[in-house]
C-alpha positions as semicolon CSV with decimal commas, in nm:
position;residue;x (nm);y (nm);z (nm)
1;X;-1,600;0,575;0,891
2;X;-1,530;0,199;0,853
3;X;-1,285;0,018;0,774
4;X;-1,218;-0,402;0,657
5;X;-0,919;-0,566;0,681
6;X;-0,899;-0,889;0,460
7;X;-0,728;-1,212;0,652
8;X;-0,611;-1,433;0,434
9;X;-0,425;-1,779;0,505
10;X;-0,088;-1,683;0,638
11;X;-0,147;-1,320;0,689
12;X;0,075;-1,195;0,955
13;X;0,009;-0,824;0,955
14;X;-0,384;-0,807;0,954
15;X;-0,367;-0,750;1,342
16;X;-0,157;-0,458;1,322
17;X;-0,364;-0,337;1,053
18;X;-0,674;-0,326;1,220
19;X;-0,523;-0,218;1,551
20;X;-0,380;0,123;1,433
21;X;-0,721;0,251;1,247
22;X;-0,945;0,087;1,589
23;X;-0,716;0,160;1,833
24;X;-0,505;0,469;1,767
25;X;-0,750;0,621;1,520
26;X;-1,038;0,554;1,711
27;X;-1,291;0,382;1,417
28;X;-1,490;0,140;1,338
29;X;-1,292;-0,216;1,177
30;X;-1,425;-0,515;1,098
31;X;-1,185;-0,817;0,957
32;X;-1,297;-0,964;0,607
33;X;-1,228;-1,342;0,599
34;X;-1,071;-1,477;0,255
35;X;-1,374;-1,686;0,160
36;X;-1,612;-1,395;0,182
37;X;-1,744;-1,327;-0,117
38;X;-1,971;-0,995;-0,082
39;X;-1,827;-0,702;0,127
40;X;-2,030;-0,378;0,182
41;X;-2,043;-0,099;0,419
42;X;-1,703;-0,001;0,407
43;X;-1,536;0,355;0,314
44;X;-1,158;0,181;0,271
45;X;-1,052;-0,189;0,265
46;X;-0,668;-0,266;0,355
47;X;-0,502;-0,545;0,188
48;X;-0,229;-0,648;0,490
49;X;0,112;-0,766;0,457
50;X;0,225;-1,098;0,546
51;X;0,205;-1,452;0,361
52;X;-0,090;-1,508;0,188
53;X;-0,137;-1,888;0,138
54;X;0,241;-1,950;0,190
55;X;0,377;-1,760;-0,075
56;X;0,375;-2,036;-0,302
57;X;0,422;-1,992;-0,672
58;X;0,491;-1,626;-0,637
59;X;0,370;-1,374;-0,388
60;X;0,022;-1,283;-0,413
61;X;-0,051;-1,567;-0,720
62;X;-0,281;-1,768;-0,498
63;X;-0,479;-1,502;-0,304
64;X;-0,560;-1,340;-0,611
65;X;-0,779;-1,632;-0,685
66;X;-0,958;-1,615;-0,307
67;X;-1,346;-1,589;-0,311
68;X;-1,276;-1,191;-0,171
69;X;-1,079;-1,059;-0,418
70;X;-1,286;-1,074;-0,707
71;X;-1,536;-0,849;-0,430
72;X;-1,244;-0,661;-0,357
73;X;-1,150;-0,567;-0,753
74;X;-1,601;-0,485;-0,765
75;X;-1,533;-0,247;-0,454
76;X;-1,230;-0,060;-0,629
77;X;-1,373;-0,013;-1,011
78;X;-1,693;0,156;-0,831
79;X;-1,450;0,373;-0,659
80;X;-1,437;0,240;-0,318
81;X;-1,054;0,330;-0,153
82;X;-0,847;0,001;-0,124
83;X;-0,485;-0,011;-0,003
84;X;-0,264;-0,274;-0,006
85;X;0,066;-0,317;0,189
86;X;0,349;-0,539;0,088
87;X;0,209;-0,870;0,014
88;X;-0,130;-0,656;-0,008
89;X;0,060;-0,454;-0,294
90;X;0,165;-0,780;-0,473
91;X;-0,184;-0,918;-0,457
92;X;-0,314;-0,606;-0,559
93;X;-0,043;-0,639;-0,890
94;X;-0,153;-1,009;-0,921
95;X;-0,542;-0,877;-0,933
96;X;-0,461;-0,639;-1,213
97;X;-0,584;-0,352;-1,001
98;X;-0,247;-0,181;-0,980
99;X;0,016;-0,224;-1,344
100;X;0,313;-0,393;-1,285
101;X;0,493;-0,672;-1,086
102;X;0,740;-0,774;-0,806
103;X;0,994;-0,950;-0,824
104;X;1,339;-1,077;-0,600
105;X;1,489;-0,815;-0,414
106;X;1,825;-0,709;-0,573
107;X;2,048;-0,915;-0,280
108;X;1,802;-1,238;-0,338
109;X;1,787;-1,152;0,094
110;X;1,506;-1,083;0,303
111;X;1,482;-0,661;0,400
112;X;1,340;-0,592;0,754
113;X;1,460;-0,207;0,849
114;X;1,342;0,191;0,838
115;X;1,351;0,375;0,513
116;X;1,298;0,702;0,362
117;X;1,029;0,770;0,139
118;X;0,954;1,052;-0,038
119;X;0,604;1,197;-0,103
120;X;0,573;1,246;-0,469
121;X;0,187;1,291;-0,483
122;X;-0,009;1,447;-0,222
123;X;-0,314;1,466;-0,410
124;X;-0,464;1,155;-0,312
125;X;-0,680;0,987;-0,046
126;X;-0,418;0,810;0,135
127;X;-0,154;1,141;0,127
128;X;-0,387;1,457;0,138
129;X;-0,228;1,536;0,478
130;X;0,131;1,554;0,316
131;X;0,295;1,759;0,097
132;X;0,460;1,667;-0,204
133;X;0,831;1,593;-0,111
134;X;0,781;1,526;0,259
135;X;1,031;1,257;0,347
136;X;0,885;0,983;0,590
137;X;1,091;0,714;0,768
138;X;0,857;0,405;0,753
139;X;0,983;0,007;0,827
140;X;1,012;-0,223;0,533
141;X;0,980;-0,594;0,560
142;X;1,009;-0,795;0,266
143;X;1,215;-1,070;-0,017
144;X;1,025;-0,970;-0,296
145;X;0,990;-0,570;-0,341
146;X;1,174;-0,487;-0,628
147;X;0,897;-0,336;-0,829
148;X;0,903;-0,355;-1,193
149;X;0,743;-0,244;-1,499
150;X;0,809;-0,220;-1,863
151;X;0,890;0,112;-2,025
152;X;0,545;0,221;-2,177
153;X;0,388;0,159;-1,838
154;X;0,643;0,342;-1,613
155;X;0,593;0,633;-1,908
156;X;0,228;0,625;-1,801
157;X;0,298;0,567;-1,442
158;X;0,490;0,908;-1,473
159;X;0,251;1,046;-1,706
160;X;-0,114;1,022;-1,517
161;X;0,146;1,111;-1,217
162;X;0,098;0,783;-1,022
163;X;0,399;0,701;-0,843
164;X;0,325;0,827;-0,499
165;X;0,604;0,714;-0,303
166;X;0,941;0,689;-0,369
167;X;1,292;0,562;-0,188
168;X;1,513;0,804;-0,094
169;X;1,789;0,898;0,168
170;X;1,664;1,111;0,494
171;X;1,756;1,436;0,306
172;X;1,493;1,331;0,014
173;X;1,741;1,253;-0,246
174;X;1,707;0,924;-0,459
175;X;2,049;0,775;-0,360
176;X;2,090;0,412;-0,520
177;X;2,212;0,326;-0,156
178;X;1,874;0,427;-0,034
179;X;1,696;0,201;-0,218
180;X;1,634;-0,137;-0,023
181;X;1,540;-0,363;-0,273
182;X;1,641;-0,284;-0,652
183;X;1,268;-0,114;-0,748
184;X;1,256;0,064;-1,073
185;X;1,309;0,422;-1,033
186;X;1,303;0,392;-0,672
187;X;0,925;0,297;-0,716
188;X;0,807;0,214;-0,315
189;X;0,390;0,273;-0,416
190;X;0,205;0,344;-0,682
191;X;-0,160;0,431;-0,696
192;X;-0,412;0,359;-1,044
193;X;-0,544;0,618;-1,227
194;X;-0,837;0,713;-1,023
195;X;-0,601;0,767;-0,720
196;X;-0,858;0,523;-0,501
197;X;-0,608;0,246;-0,483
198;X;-0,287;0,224;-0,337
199;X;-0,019;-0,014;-0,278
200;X;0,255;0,031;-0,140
201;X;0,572;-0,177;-0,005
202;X;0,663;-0,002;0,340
203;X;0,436;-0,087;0,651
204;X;0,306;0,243;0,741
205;X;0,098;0,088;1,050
206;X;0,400;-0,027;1,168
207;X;0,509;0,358;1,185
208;X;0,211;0,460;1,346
209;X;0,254;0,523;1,736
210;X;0,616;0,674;1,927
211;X;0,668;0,362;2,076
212;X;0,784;0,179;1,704
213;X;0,996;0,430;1,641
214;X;0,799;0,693;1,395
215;X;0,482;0,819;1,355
216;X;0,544;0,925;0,986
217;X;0,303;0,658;0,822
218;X;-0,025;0,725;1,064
219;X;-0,030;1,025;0,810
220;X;-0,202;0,781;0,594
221;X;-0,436;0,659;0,796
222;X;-0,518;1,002;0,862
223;X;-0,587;1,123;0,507
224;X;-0,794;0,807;0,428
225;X;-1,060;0,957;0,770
226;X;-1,025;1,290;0,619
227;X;-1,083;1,201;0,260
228;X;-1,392;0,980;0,355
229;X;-1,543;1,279;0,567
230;X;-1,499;1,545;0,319
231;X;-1,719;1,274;0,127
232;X;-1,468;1,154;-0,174
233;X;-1,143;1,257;-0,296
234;X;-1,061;1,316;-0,676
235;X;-0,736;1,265;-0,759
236;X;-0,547;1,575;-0,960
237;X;-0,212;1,600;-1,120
238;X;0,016;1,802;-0,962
């Protein structure tokens, strides 16, 4: 399979991003520059974390305007499997591809430490190696992950069963103290109705290999290969 990792301005995470699917997955990557504006050939695009264009106005505002992303929205509605970490999961709320939006994390301070998240949908391209409830300890890294919705579209969320991670302590309950940032109903990623995008706050490439610490988010990376090779993945409610 093949993946494309978009580099926008400021990005800061696009090298781990295409390290973990090149070099511990062992396929094909290719980085997307911001000002492309056509992108083909790939079976999953990744959205990386980081600072897109500075962060000014909010996070995500600007790059949802870049020359790729209106490429990148074409890619998703025809069912192509984007993901988006952190700032890759505000652009993808800025883009309208995912409901929702982020704002200030509860303490107004920036969160850089491991947390538990809980699987709550395993029927889907980026967790079809889990199991619903698994509990995986993956790094967060962020000021602005306090996820937030209003209550018709967290009914829906719930509904169409599109909340796919959530925070929680080590033992899978959803502790307020376990929750790093404020997010509504412990929200940590959420995927659209299709299931074929993703975003998602955590950095699960930065959980990828023993030497950082956990190898609980390469799962993901792992179901995205298997999903492609078994030639599409319909989500189902479960």
């Amino acid at each position: 399979m093949k993946f494309g990792v978009i580099r926008f301005p400021g990005s800061n995470c696009d090298q781990d991003c295409f390290y973990i699917p090149a070099g511990v997955l062992g396929e094909k990557v290719e980085y997307i520059w911001h000002k492309e504006e056509k992108i083909h050939h790939y079976d999953c695009i990744i959205v990386p974390g980081g600072f897109s264009y500075g962060d000014y106005l909010r996070t995500g505002a600007i790059a949802r305007f870049s020359p790729v992303m209106k490429s990148v929205v074409q890619f998703a509605r025809a069912g192509g499997l984007v993901i988006g970490i952190c700032n890759g999961f505000q652009i993808l709320l800025e883009s309208g591809l995912l409901p929702g939006a982020m704002l200030r994390n509860r303490t107004l301070r920036f969160v850089c430490k491991y947390v538990y998240l809980r699987v709550e949908n395993s029927m889907t391209p980026f967790t079809n190696l889990c199991s619903k409830g698994d509990v995986l300890r993956i790094p967060v890294a962020h000021g602005e992950g306090n996820y937030f919705c209003d209550k018709e579209t967290l009914v829906d969320l719930k509904r169409n069963n599109q909340v796919v991670f959530r925070y929680c302590d080590q033992f899978g309950d959803s502790a307020e103290t376990a929750n790093p940032n404020g997010s509504l109903d412990h929200i940590a990623g959420i995927c659209n109705k299709k299931g074929n995008v993703l975003g998602m706050m955590p950095h699960p490439e930065r959980a990828s290999e023993k030497c950082m610490g956990s190898t609980d988010g390469f799962a993901l990376f792992q179901s995205i290969r298997a999903s492609v090779k078994k030639g599409g993945f319909n989500m189902a409610v479960r």
